[in-house]
N, C-alpha and C positions, 0 to 999 in steps of 0.2 A: 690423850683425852678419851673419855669411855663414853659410847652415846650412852644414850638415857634409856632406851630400851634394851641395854645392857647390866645397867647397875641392877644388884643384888636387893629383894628386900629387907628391911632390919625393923626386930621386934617393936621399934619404939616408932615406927609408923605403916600402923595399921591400913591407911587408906590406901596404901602401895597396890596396884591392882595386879595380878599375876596370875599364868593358868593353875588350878589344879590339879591336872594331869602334868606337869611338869616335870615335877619329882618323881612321878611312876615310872615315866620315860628312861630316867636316866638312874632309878632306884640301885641297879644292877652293875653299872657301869660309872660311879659318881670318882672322878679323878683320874681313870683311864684311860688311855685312848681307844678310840672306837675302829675301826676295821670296816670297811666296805666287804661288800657281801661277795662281789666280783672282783679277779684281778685283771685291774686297769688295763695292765703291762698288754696281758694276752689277748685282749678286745681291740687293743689297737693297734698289735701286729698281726692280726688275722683279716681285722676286719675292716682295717686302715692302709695298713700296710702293705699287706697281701693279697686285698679284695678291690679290683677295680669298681664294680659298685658302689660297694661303702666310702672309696676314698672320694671318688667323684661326689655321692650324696652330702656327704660332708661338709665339700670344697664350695659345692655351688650353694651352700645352706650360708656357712661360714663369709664368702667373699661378699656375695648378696647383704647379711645381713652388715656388716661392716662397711660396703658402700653405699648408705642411708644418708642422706643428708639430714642433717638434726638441727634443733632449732632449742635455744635456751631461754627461758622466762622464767617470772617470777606471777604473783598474784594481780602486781600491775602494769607491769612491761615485756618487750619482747628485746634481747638486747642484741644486738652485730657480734658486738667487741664483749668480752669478758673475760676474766680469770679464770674459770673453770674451762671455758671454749678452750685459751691460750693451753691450757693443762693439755687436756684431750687432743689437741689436733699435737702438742710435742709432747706426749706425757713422759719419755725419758730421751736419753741422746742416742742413743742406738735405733726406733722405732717411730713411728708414725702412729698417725689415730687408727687407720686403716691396720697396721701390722698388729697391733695392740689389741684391738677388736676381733678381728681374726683367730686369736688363737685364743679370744677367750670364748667365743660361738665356738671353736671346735673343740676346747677342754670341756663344752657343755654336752655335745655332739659325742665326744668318747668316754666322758667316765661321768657326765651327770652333773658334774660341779666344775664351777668356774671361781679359780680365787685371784684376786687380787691386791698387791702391796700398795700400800700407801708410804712412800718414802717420807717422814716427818721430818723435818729439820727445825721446826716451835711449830705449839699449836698453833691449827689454820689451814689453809691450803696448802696439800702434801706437793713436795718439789716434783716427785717422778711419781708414777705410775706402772707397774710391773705387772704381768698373767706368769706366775705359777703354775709349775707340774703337778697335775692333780693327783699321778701315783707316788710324788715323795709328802704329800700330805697326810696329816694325820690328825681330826682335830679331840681336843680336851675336853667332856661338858664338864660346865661346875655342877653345884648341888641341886640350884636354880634351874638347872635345865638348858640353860644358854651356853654357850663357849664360851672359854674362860680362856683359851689361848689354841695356839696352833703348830703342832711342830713340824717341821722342815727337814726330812732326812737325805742326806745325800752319801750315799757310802756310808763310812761308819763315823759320818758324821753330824748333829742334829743342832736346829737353828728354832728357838722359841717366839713366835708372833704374839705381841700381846692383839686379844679378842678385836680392839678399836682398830688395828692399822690394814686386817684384813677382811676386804669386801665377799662374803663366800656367797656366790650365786648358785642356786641349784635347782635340779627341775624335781615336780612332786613325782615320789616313792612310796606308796600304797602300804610298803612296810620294813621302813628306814626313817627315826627321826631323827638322823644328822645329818644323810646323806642325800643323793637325787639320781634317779634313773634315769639312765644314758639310752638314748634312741638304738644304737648299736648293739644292747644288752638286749633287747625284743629283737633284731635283725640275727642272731647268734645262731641261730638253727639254721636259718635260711643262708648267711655266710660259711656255715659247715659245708651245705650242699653243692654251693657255687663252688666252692675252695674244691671240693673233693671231686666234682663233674671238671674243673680245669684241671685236674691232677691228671684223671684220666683220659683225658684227650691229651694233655701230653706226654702220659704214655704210648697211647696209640699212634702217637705222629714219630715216636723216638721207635717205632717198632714197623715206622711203614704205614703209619696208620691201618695197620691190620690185613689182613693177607686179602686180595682181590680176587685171587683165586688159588686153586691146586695144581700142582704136576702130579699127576696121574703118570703110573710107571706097569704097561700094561705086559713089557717083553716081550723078545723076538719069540719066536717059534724055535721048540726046543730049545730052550734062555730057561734058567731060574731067576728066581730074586737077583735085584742090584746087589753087584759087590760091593764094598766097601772103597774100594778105587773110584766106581764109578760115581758113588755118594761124594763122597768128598769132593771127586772135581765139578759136580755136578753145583754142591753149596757156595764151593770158590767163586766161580762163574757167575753166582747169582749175587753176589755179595758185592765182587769187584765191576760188573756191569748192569744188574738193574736194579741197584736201590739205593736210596737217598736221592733227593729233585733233581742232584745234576743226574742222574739216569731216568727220571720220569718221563715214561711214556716210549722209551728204546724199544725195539720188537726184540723177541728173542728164537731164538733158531732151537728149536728139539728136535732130537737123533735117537735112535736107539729104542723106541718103543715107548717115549716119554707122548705125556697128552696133558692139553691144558683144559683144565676145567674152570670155567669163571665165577666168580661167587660173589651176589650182592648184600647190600645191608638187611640187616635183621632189621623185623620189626622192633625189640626192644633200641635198637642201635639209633632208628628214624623218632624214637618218642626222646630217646635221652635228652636232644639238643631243647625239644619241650620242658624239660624239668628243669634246666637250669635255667632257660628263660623266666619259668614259672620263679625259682628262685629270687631270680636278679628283680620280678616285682615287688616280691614280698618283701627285699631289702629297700625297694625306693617308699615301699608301704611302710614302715618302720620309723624311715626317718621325714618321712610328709614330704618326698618331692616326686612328684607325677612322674610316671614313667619315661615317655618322651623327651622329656627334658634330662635323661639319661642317655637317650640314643637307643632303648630299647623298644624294640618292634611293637607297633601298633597301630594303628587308625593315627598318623601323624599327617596332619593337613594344617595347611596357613591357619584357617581360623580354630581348628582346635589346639593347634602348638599357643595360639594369643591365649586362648582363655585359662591354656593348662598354667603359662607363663603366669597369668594377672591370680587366678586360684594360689599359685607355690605364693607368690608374696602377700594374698589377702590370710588364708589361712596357716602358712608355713614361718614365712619371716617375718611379717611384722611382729604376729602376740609374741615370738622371740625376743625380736627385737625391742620392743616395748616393755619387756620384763625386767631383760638385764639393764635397761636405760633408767628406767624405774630404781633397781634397787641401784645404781652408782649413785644417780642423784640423791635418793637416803639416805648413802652414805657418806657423800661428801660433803651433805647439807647439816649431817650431824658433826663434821668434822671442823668444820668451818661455823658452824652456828647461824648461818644464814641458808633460810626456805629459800631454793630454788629448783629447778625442773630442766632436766634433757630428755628434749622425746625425738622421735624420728620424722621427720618432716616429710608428709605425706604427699603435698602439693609435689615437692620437687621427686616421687617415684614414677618412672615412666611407664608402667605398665600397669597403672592406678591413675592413669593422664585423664582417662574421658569418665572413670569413676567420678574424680575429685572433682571435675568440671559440672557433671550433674548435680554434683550436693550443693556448690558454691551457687549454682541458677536456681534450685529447687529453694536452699533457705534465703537467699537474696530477696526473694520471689512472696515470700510468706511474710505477708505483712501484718498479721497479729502478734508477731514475734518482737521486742525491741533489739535495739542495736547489739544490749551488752547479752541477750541471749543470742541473738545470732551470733556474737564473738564467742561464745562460752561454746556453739555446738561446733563451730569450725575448728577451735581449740585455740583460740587467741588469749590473749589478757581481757576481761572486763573492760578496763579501761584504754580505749582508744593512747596508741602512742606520740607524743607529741614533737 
């Protein structure tokens, strides 16, 4: 089944309403597949994989929005039980709504787009439900400008989606019209820096974390320079009894004209652990989750951890969550042919508890309002359910 703001238009009806930059868009590329501008792969083994920031910012973006309670309605009821509910909570046998959600908030979170299979088995509501690897994708525009399919590589081998079975969620790209910019592709500098400030402190911990001081080798009186005997047993010594933690902190005994001079950190050395912290902000800055709620140092107290907590999910996870809830139910409602709506159900977030409680007193309270506008700002049905 092909929605309707899929279908192509044809000469013999004019009233077909369509952009006129359409065709400019995809003048260059008409039957191609298109290429993202970034490779996927490398963003989310740098910055996922390799970056405890990013994966953390991710994780708490992704799980957060995924455990939303959602609520399904139409223009006149709100319903418990449903078919689409029944979908979403099993949408295949391997996965949960929670597992399913998840990875499609983080294929949004690392490459910008999140696709979805609609398993058909007859028109209507699709059996299963699937989240896609966003770097074996690749999608087709037709002439129109729209998707006209999507292929599926896996090795050197490729699987063609027709347009209607896959739901492609994406976040806006300032100058990409197929694609969507990934939070982690703005975090990309600042995960360089992190990555390369933990390289180098694990080189300085594989090296002793850097010398604490010198032996000084001053010579007896009438002595030249260390021999070569004495060097050597001198490095032996140091190697088999003061270094690595099981010898941290042994005293050691100097003979011979030897002297220890101690040596502290450099100034550069006391700003570095500064930069990557500076880093690790710009990476919670990136992807819209407060610092703190990273574990990274700050002014972290009871009440500002609440407000940082009720900020991440007023300004961070809902309008997410609210996007991709949006366009499924577009897409199912086109697939199915019946108007319905999944949104995220606000009353039941708990760190939005004395928010929602204000607004429900506040329009309760306003009595020039009637009933079905007070249901319509709360976000109800119009009509009362019976």
């Amino acid at each position: 089944m092909v929605l309707d703001f899929l279908k192509k238009s044809t000469p013999d009806a004019p009233e077909a309403k369509a952009s006129a930059s359409a065709k400019l868009a995809v003048w260059g590329s008409s039957g191609r597949v298109v290429w993202r501008p970034r490779d996927v792969g490398s963003l989310a083994k740098n910055g996922f994989l390799g970056n405890p920031g990013g994966c953390r910012a991710v994780k708490v973006i992704a799980e957060a929005a995924a455990a939303l309670p959602v609520i399904c309605q139409d223009a006149e009821r709100r319903y418990d039980t449903h078919p689409v509910l029944a979908l979403l909570n099993r949408p295949n046998a391997a996965q949960t709504r929670a597992d399913l959600l998840e990875a499609a908030f983080a294929q949004l979170m690392l490459s910008g787009n999140a696709y979805v299979e609609a398993v058909a088995v007859e028109p209507g509501l699709p059996a299963e439900l699937h989240v896609l690897r966003s770097d074996r994708m690749s999608l087709l525009p037709g002439a129109d400008g729209w998707p006209q399919g999507y292929d599926y590589t896996v090795g050197s081998r490729k699987h063609r989606f027709p347009a209607d079975l896959i739901c492609h969620i994406r976040n806006f790209h300032p100058q990409d019209d197929h694609h969507g910019l990934a939070p982690i592709q703005a975090a990309a500098t600042a995960i360089d820096v992190h990555n390369s400030a933990a390289r180098w402190s694990k080189a300085r911990l594989d090296n002793a974390a850097g010398p604490s001081g010198a032996i000084v080798y001053k010579g007896m009186e009438g002595a030249g320079a260390m021999s070569q005997d004495q060097f050597d047993r001198l490095q032996m010594e140091l190697e088999s009894h003061h270094q690595g933690a099981r010898n941290a902190g042994r005293p050691m005994l100097l003979e011979g004209g030897l002297d220890w001079k101690p040596m502290g950190f450099s100034p550069s050395d006391m700003e570095f652990q500064k930069t990557k912290e500076a880093a690790a902000r710009d990476i919670a800055l990136a992807f819209g989750v407060p610092p703190m709620l990273l574990g990274i140092p700050g002014a972290a107290t009871s009440a500002n951890y609440a407000e940082a907590n009720r900020a991440f999910y007023r300004l961070t996870v809902l309008p997410l969550a609210s996007r991709v809830w949006a366009a499924l139910s577009h897409w199912i409602s086109g697939l199915t042919g019946e108007p319905m709506q999944v949104t995220p159900d606000l009353d039941g977030v708990p760190a939005l508890a004395a928010e929602r409680e204000a607004a429900w007193r506040r329009i309760n309270d306003a009595d020039f309002l009637t009933q079905a506008e007070k249901r319509r700002m709360l976000g109800l049905p119009e009509a009362p359910q019976e």
